[in-house]
C-alpha positions in Angstrom: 12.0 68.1 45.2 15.2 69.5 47.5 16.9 66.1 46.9 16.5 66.3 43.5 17.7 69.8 43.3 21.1 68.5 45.2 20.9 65.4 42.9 21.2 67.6 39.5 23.4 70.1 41.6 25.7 66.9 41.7 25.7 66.3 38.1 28.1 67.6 35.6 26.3 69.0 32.2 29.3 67.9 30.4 28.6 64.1 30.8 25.4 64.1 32.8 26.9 62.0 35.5 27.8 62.4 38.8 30.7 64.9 39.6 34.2 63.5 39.4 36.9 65.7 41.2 34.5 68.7 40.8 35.4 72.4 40.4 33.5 75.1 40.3 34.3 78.0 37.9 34.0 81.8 38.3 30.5 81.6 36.7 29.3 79.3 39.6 28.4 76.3 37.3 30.1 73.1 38.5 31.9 70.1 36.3 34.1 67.5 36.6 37.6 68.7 36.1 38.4 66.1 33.3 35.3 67.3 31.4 35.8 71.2 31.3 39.2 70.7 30.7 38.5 68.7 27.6 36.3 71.6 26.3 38.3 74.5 27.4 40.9 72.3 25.5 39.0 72.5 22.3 37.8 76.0 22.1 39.5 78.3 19.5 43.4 79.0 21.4 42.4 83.2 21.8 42.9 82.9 25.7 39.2 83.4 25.8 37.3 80.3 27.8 33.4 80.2 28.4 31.3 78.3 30.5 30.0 75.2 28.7 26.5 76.0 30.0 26.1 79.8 30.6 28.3 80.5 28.1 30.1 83.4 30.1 33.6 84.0 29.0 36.7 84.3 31.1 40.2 85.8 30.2 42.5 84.4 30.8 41.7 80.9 31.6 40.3 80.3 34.9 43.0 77.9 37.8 40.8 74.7 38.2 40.6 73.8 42.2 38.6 70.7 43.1 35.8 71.7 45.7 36.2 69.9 48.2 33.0 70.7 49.6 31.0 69.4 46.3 33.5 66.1 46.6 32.5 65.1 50.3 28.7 65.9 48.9 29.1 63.4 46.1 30.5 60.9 48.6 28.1 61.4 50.8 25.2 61.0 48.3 27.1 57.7 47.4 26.9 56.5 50.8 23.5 56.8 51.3 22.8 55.4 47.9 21.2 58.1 47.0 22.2 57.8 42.9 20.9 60.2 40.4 18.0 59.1 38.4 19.4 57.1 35.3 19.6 60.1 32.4 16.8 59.4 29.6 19.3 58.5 27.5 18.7 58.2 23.7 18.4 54.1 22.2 18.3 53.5 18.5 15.3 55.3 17.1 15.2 58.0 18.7 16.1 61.6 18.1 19.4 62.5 19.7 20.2 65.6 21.3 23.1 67.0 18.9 24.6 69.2 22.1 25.2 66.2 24.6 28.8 65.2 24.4 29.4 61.2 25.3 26.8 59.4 25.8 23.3 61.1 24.2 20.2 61.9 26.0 16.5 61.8 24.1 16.1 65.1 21.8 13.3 67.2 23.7 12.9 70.1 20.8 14.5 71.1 17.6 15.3 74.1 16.2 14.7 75.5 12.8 16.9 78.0 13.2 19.4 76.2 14.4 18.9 73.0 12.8 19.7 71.1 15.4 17.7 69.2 18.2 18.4 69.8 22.2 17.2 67.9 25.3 15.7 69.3 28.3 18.9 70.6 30.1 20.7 71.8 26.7 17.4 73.6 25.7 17.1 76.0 28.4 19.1 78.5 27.0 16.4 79.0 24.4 13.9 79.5 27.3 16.5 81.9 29.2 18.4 83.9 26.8 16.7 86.8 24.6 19.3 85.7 22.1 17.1 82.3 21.3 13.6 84.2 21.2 13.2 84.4 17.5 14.2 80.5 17.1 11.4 78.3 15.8 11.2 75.2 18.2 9.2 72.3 16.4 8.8 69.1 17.7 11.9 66.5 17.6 12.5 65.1 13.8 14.9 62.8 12.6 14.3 64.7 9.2 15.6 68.2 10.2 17.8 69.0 7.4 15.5 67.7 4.7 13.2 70.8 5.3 15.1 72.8 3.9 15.6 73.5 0.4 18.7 72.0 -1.1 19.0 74.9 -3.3 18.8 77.8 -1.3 19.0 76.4 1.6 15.5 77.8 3.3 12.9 76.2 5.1 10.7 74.5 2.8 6.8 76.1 3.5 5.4 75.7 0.3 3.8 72.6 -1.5 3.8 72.7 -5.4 0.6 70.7 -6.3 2.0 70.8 -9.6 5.0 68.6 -9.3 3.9 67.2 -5.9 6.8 68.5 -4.1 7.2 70.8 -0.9 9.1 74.1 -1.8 10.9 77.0 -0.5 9.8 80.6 -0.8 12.4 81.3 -3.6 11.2 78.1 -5.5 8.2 79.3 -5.9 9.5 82.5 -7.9 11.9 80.7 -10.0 11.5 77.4 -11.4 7.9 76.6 -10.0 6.2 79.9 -11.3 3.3 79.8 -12.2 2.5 76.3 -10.9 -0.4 75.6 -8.1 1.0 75.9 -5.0 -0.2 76.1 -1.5 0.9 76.6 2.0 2.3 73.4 3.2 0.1 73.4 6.6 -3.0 73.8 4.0 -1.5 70.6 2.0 -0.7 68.7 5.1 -4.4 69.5 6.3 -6.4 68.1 3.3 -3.5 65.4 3.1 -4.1 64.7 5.9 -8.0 64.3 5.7 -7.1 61.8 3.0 -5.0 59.9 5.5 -7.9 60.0 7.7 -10.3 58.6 5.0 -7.6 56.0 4.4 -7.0 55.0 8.1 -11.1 54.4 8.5 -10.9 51.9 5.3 -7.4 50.2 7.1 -9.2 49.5 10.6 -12.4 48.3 8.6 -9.7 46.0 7.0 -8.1 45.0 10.1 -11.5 44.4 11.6 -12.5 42.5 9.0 -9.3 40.6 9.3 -9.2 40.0 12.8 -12.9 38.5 12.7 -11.5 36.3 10.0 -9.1 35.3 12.0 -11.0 35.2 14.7 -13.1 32.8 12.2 -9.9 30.6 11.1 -8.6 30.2 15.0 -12.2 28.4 15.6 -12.2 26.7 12.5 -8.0 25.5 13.2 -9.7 24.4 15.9 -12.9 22.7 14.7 -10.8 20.9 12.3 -8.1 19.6 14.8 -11.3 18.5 16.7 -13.3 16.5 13.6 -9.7 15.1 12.7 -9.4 13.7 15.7 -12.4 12.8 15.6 -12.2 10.8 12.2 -9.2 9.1 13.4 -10.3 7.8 16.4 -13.4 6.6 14.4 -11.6 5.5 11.5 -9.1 3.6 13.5 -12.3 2.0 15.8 -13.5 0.6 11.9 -10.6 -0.7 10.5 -9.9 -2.5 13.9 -13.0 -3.9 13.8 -12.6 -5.1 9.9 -9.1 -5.7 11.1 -11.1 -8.2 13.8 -13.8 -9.4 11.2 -11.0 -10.3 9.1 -9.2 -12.6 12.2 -12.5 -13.7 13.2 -12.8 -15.3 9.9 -9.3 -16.6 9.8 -9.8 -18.4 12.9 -13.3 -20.0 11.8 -11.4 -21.2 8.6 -8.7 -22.5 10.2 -10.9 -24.5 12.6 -13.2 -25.6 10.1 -9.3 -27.1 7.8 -8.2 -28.5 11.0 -11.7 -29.9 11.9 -12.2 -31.3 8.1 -8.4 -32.2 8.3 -9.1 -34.5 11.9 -12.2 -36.2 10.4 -10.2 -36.9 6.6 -7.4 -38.7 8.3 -9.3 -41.0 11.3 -11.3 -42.1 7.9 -7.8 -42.9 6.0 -6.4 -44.2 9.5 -9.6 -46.7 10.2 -9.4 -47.7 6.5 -5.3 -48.3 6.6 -6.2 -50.6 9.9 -8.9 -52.5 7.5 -5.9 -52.5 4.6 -3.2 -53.8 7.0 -5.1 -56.6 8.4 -6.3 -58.1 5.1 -2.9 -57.6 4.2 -1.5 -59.7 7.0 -4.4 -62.5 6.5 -2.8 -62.4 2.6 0.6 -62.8 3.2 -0.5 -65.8 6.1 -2.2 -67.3 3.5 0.4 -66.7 0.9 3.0 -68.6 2.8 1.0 -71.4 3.5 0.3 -71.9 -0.1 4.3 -71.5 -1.1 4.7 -74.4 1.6 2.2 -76.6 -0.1 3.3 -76.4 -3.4 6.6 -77.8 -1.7 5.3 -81.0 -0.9 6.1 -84.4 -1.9 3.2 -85.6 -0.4 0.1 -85.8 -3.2 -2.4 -87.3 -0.6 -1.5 -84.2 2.3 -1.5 -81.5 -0.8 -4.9 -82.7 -2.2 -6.3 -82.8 1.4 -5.4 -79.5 2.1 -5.6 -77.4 -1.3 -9.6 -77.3 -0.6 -9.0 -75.1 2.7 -5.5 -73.4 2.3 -7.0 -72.1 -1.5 -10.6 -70.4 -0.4 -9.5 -66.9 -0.2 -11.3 -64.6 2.9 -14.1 -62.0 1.0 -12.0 -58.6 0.5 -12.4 -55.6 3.2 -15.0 -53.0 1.2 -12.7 -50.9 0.0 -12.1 -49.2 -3.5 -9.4 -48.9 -5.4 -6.8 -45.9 -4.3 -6.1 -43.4 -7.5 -2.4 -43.3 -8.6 -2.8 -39.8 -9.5 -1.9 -36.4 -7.2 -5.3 -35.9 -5.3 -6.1 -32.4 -4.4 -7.1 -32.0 -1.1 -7.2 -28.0 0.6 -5.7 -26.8 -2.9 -9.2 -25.5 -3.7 -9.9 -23.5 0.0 -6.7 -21.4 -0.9 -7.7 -20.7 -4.2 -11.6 -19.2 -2.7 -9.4 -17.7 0.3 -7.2 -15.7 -2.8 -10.6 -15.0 -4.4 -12.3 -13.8 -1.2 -9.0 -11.6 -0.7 -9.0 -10.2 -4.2 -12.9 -9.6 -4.4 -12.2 -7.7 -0.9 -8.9 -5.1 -2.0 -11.1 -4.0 -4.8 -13.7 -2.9 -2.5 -11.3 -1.5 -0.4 -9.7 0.4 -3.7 -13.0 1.4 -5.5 -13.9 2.9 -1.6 -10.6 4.6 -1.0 -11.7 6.8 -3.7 -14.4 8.2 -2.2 -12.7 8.2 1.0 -9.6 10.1 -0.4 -12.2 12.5 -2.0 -13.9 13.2 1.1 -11.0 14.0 2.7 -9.6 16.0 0.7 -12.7 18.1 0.2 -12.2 19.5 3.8 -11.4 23.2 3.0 -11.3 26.2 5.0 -14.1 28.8 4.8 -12.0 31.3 3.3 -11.0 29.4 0.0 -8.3 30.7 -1.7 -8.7 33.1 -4.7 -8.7 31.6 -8.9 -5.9 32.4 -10.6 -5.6 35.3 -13.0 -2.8 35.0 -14.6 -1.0 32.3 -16.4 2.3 32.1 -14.1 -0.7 32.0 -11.0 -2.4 29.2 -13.5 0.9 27.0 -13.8 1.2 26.8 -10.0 -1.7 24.0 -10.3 -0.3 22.6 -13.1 -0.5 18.8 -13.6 1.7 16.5 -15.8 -1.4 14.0 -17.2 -1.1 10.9 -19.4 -3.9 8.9 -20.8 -4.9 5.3 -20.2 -4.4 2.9 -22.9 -7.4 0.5 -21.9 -9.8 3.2 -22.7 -8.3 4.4 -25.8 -10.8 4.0 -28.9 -9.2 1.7 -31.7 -9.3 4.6 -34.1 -7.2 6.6 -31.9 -2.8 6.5 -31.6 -1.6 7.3 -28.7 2.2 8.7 -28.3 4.3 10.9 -27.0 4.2 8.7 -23.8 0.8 8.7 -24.2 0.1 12.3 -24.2 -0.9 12.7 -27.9 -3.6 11.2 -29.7 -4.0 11.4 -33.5 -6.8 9.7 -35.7 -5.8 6.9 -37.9 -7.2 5.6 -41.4 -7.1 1.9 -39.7 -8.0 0.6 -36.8 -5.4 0.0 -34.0 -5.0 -3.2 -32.7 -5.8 -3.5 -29.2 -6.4 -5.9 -26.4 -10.2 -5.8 -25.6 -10.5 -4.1 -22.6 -13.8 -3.0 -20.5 -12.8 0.4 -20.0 -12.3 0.9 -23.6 -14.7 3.9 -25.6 -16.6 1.8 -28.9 -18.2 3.7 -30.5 -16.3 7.9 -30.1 -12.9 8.4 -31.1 -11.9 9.0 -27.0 -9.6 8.4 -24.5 -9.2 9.1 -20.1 -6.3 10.2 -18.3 -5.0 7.3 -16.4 -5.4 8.7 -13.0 -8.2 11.2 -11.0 -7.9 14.9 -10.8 -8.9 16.6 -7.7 -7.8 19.6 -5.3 -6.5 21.9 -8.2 -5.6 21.1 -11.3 -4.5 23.0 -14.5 -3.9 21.5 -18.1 -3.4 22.6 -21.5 -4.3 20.8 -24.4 -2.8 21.3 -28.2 -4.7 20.4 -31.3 -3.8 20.8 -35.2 -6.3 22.0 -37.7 -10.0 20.0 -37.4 -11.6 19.7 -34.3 -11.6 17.8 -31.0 -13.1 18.4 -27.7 -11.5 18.6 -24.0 -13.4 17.3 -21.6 -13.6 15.6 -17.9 -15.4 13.3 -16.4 -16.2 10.8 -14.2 -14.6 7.0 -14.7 -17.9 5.2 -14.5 -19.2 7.4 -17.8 -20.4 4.6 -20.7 -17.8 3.2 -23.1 -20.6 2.2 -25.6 -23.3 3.8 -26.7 -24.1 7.4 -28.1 -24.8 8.4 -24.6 -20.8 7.7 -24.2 -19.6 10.4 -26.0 -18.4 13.4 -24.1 -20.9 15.6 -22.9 -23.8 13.9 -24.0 -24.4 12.7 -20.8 -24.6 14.2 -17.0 -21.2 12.5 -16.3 -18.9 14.4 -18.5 -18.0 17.7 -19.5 -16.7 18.8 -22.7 -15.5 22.4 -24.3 -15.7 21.5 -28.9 -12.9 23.2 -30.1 -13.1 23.9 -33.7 -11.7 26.3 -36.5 -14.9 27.9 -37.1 -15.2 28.4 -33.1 -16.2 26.7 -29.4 -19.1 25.3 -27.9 -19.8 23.7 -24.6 -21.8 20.7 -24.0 -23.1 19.0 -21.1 -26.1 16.1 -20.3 -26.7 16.2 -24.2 -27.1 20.3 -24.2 -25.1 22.2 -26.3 -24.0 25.3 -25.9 -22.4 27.7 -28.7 -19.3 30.4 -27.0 -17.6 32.9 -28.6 -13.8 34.0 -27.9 -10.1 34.2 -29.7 -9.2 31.7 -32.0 -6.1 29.7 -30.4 -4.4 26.0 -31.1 -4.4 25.9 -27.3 -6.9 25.5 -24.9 -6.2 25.7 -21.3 -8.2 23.7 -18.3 -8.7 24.3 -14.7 -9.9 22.5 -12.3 -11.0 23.2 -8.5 -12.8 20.1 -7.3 -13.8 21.6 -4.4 -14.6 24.4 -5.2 -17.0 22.9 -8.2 -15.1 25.3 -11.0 -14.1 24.3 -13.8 -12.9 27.1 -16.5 -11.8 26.6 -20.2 -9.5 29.3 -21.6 -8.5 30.1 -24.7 -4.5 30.2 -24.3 -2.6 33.0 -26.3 -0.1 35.4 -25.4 -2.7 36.1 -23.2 -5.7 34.3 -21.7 -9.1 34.5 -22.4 -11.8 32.8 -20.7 -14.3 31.0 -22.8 -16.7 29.3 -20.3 -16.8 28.9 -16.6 -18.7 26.1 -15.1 -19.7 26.2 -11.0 -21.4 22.4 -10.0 -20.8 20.2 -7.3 -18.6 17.5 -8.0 -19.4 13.8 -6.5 -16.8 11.6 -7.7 -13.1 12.2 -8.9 -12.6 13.3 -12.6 -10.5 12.3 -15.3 -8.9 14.3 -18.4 -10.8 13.2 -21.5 -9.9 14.1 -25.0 -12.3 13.6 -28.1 -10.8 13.8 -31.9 -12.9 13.8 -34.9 -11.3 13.8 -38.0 -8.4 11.5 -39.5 -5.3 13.0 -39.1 -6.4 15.1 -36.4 -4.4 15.5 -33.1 -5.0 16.6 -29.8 -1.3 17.0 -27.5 -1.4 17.4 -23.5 0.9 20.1 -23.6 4.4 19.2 -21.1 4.8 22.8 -19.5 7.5 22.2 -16.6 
């Protein structure tokens, strides 16, 4: 404790360091002789000086000598490294002490009364001096000034309930007379029983939030683990398909190559067979064209009996003229084996796709309520001209459909609806997906479902079956239908009808589309297989528009 007495002895109050070329003046406090200068500078020019600390006054200004004494001190503490403690010196946040000249220490009190805020070594007079013992010392505030009234500049002790404001004494007689008002400690106290009540629902919050995620970590996790998982797996199956697929490639090729070997010793054996007899001809040939040169009718007549019996022909048929196809016909099954296998591979990646993308975390993420929050999901969809009915026109790049007196003519096509007037997007919804659809007058019906639904048949139709579901749209009102049970809704008339879809989730919701939205039926099932946008129109003329919103 003695060395830090002689530590703060060394220090000048001024600038909280350690004494540079110290004096002492007739008070007995010390300070660097740049430093009181510099005050005694300041102070109003009356020839009357005080003491920066004690305040004592001195007339006429005091001769500065440096103390030597103090200076071989300082030294001395230097030498032995014996520093002064670094000051507590005030960083960005913190209340500053308004007395400290320089560099700030941290705020210790404030005074009311003063309206300012002191640390430790400037608030001792307030201990000390009975001058300070009616001050009101508070604890440090950044907000000093703003508790007092701005209008009559007194402490603000009052809280108007009224206009929810804290108030002076003098407010309360004038312009908030007459108005419920209480102390402001009372206020503060039930305020702050409110804050309490409010703090026990945050850290139910935050517990509920860090056990969610808590929750999501293991799940993060869980899914980084099963994804690896799947990959490794996935990539183990398509390597062995990928294998299957060589394997197979090989056996052909060795069963070409082995068909190939035996094809052409057979054509090589019977070209020996052909050459030979061929030489025997010619032979024979020239012996004849000699004969028929000769004079001699005895030597011709002697020999035309052997030279013109021709040798029996090697058993061979005749060779066709025409291209003969030969492997032609294992490329052609090779293509078909190949084609038959990629629409496997498509019709599965479907389900595949679907599965994957049905992984979800467990805290899904909340429906939309309003129609900006709807339009985040929103999907541009078309429809597919190869299921179109013949009654129906599509346009508007195939996003409008209108009913027409005559039929339409198009290709035949076994995705194509008979016997409604209907047509299916040309490609799957899943994840989430929002849609609107505009109709004229009449009716129609806006459905989804699933590609595999019939295309003939009154079971076809959407919503008569459990494949499809469909919301009837009609001037008179809505209904709902679903496996072949109808439904009747109520709700707002509107020439739009909004659709969304959360796959995963199993939602799908059908609003009616306004200035505002209104939902007309909400549907929660478990989805198995991608869906596609249907639309049914019923009377001629009738149209039903997938509305282009970005």
């Amino acid at each position: 404790m003695a060395l830090q007495l002689d530590k703060e002895s060394l220090c000048c109050s001024v600038c909280l360091d350690l004494l540079k070329d110290p004096v002492t003046i007739p008070c007995g406090h010390s300070y660097c002789i740049g430093c009181v200068k510099s005050r005694w500078d300041e102070e109003d020019p009356k020839e009357i000086y005080s003491c920066p600390h004690c305040k004592q006054t001195f007339t006429p200004r005091p001769v500065l000598v440096i103390s030597s004494l103090l200076a071989d001190l300082v030294e001395a503490l230097k030498k032995t490294r014996l520093h002064v403690a670094p000051a507590d010196y005030a960083t960005p946040g913190d209340v500053a002490c308004d007395f400290c000249a320089g560099r700030k220490l941290k705020a210790h009190k404030s005074c009311l009364t003063c309206r300012v805020s002191y640390c430790e070594l400037h608030l001792q007079p307030h201990y000390e001096s009975p001058a300070f013992e009616k001050h009101k010392l508070v604890g440090t505030s950044k907000y000093l000034q703003e508790k007092y009234c701005p209008r009559h500049d007194e402490v603000m002790k009052i809280f108007c309930r009224t206009d929810q404001q804290t108030i002076c004494v003098l407010c309360s007689l004038d312009e908030h007379k007459g108005h419920d008002t209480v102390s402001a400690a009372v206020e503060r106290n039930e305020k702050g029983r409110e804050l309490g009540a409010s703090r026990d629902k945050i850290q139910h919050r935050i517990q509920d939030r860090e056990k969610d995620v808590k929750v999501l970590q293991q799940e993060m996790e869980a899914i980084s683990r099963s994804a690896d998982e799947a990959v490794r797996a996935s990539e183990k199956i398509f390597n062995e398909l990928v294998g299957l697929v060589e394997k197979r490639s090989s056996a052909v090729t060795e069963e070409i190559r082995s068909q190939q070997k035996t094809e052409v010793l057979r054509a090589k054996e019977l070209k020996e067979k052909l050459e030979e007899e061929l030489a025997e001809l010619r032979k024979k040939d020239a012996e004849l064209e000699q004969l028929t040169h000769t004079d001699d009718h005895v030597q011709l007549l002697n020999n035309y009996l052997l030279l013109s019996h021709l040798s029996s022909s090697t058993d061979c048929p005749r060779l066709n003229s025409h291209p003969m196809k030969y492997f032609e016909d294992v490329i052609a099954a090779v293509s078909e084996a190949r084609d038959e296998l990629q629409e496997i591979l498509n019709r599965e990646w479907l389900k595949i796709s679907l599965k994957v993308s049905a992984v979800d975390v467990l805290l899904p993420q909340p429906e939309p309520k309003t129609r900006d929050e709807f339009l985040q999901y929103y999907r541009q969809i078309t429809m597919d001209a190869n299921t179109v009915n013949a009654g129906l026109s599509l346009s508007e790049d195939n996003r409008k459909a209108t009913v027409m007196r005559e039929k339409q003519l198009y290709c035949s096509h076994a995705d194509r609806f008979t016997d409604w007037l209907q047509v299916l997007s040309s490609k799957s919804l899943t994840g989430r997906c929002y849609w609107e659809v505009e109709r004229s007058s009449g009716g129609i019906s806006v459905a989804v479902a699933y590609k595999d639904i019939s295309r003939t048949g009154s079971e076809s139709g959407f919503g008569n079956n459990e494949k499809s579901w469909a919301l009837g749209c009609f001037d008179i009102g809505y209904h709902f239908r679903h496996n072949n049970i109808r439904t009747s809704l109520s709700g707002p008339q509107s020439s739009r009808v909004g659709v969304y879809l959360d796959h995963k989730a199993g939602t799908l919701s059908f609003y009616s589309v306004s200035e505002t939205m209104t939902l007309l039926h909400k549907v929660q099932t478990t989805f198995t297989q991608p869906l596609y946008a249907g639309l049914w129109v019923y009377w001629v003329g009738d149209t039903a528009q997938l509305c282009k919103l970005k």
